[in-house]
C-alpha positions in Angstrom: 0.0 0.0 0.0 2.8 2.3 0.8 6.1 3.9 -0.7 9.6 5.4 0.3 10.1 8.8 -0.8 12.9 11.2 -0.1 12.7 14.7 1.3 15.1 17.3 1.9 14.6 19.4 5.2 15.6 23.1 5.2 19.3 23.1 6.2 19.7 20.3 3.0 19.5 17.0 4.7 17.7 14.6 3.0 15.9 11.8 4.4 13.4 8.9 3.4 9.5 8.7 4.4 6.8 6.0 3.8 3.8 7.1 2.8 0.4 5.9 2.3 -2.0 7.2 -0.3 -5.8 7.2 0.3 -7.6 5.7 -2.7 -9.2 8.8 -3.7 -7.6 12.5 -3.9 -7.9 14.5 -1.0 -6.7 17.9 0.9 -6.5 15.8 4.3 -3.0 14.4 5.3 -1.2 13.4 8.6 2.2 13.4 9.4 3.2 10.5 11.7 5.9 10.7 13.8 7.5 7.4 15.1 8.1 5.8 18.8 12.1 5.3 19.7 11.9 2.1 17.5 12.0 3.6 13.9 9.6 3.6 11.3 9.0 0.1 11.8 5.9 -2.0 11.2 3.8 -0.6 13.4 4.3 2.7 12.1 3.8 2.0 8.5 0.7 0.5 9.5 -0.3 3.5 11.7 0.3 5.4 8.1 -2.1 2.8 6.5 -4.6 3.0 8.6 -4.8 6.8 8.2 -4.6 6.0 4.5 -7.5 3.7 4.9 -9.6 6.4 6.2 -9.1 9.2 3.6 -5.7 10.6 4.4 -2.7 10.9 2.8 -0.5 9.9 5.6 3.7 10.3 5.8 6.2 8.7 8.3 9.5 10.8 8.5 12.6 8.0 9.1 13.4 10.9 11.9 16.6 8.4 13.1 18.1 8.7 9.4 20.0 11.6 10.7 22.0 9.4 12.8 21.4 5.9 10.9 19.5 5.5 7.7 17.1 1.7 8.0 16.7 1.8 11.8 13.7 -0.6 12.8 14.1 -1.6 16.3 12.5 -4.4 18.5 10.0 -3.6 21.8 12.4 -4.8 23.9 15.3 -4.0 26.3 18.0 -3.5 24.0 15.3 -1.8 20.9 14.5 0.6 23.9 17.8 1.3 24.8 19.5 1.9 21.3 16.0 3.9 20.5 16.7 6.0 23.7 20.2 6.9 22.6 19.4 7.7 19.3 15.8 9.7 19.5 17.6 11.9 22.1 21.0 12.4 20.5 19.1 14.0 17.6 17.1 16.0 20.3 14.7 18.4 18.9 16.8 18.7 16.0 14.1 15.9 15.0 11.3 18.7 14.5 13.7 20.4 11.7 12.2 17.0 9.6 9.0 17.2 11.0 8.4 21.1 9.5 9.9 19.5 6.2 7.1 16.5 5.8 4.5 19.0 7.0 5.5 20.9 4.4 6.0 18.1 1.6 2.5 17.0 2.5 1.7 20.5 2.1 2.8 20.2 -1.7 1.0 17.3 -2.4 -2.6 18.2 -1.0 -2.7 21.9 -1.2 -3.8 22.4 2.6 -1.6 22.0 5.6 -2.0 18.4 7.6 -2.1 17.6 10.6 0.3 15.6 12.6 -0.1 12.7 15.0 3.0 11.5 17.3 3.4 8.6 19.7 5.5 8.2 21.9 9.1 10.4 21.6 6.5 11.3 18.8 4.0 12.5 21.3 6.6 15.0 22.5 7.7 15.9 19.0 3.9 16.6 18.2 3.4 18.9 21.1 7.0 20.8 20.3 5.4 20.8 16.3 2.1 22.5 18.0 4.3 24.9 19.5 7.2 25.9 18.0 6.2 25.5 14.1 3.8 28.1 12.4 0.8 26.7 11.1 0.2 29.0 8.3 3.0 29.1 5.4 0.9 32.2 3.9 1.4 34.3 7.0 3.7 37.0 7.5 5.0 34.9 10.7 8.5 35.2 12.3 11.7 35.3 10.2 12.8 31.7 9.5 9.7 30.1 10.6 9.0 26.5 9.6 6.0 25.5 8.5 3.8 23.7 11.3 0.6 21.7 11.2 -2.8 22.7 11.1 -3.9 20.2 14.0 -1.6 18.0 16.4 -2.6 14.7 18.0 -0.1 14.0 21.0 -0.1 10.0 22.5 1.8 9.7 25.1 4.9 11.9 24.7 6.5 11.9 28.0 8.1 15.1 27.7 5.0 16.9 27.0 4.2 17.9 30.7 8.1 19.2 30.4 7.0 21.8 28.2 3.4 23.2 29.7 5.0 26.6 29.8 5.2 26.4 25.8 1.8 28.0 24.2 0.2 25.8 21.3 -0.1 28.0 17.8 -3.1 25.1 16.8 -5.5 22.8 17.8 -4.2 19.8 19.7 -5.7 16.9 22.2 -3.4 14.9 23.7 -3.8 11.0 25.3 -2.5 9.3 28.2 -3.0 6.1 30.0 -3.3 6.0 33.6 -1.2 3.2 34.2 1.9 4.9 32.2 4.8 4.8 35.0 7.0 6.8 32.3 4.4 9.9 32.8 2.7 9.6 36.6 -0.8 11.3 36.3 -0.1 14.1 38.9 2.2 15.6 35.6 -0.8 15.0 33.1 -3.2 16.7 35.4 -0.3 19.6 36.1 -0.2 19.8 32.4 -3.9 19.7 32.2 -4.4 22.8 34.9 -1.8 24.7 33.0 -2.8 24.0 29.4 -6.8 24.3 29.5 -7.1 25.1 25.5 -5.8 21.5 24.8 -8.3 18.6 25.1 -6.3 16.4 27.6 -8.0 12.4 26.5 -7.2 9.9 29.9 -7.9 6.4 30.0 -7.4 3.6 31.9 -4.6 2.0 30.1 -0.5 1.7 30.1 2.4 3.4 28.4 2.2 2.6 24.5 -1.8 1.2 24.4 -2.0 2.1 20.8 0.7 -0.4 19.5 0.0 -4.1 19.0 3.5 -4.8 19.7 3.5 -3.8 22.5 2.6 -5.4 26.2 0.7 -2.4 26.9 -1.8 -2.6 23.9 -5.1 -1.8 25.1 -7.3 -2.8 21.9 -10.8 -0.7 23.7 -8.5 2.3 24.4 -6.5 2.3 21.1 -10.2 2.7 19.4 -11.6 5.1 21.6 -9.0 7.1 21.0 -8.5 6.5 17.0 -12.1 7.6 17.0 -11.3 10.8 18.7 -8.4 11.5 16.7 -10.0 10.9 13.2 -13.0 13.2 14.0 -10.7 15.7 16.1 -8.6 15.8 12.7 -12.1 15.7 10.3 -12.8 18.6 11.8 -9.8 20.5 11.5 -9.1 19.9 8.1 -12.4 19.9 6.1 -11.8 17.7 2.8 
């Protein structure tokens, strides 16, 4: 269903991206943004589904900036070498993000939206805030292009960064039983962030994967509902 294209962020790095095309044409794309493990299986499925429901959907390989291919495994050691490499390219990452938001951008007409899990989830929130949504506007010097909705799941740094403002819509969803982000931070982040739509339910770190212990089939679909009509109505077709 999907194919490997190659884009060129601003500064002239060029990296691949799997997308999946919807079967009809549309002005409604996502940007996905990958876990620690790579743009692995469960992400190019992510990217289908999307596909599968309209979208034009594209996966930035955000680790080819430190190794090109990377697909890790859900376990200690794919966690580990994910760790080290996710956060050695630190939010450098969102220098790729702006550059499929804007590739996307190209190929529908209309900006997408972005949906991030994981390191992703943080990256998502980071593209909400930092990135300007509107490529037309006379915005700050330099500016990259940002999304015109985020969806955030479960980006453990998010709470990190409550002081940051978002320039978009954005809901964001935890599990309750996520020791990598105790609920006291969600609800901190909650109290200080009351224009994002803060989704809780009663699940553990990573519920949206299959790969993963955590998966939580009845949560992954509550919140996939949430997030298609959260993005539906965000970016009209």
């Amino acid at each position: 269903m999907g194919e490997t294209v190659r884009i060129t962020a601003e500064d002239g790095f060029a990296f691949d991206a799997y997308v999946a095309r919807p079967a009809a044409p549309t002005r409604r794309a996502v940007v996905v943004i990958q876990e620690i493990f790579g743009v692995n299986a469960h992400i190019r499925g992510v990217a289908d589904s999307y596909a599968a429901q309209g979208f034009l959907a594209v996966a930035p390989a955000l680790f080819d900036r430190r190794q090109a291919g990377v697909e890790l495994g859900y376990d200690a050691e794919g966690i580990k070498r994910g760790v080290e490499i996710a956060y050695g390219i630190g939010e450098a990452a969102l220098t790729d993000v702006a550059a499929a938001i804007a590739w996307a951008r190209t190929e529908t007409g209309a900006n997408p939206g972005v949906v991030g899990y994981c390191w992703g989830g943080s990256l998502a929130w980071l593209a909400a805030t930092r990135l300007v949504p509107d490529a037309d506007a006379p915005a700050e010097a330099g500016a990259l292009v940002g999304p015109a909705a985020v969806v955030s799941y479960y980006g453990r740094l998010v709470p990190d960064h409550a002081d940051e403002e978002p320039r978009c819509p954005v809901i964001l969803h935890f599990g309750t039983r996520d020791a990598s982000i105790p609920l006291d931070r969600v609800e901190a982040f909650r109290a200080a962030r009351p224009e994002a739509t803060v989704h809780i339910y009663e699940a553990g770190h990573g519920f949206n994967c299959e790969a993963r212990g955590d998966h939580d089939p009845a949560a992954a679909a509550l919140a996939a509902e949430r997030t298609l009509a959260f993005f539906r109505s965000h970016m009209p077709d």
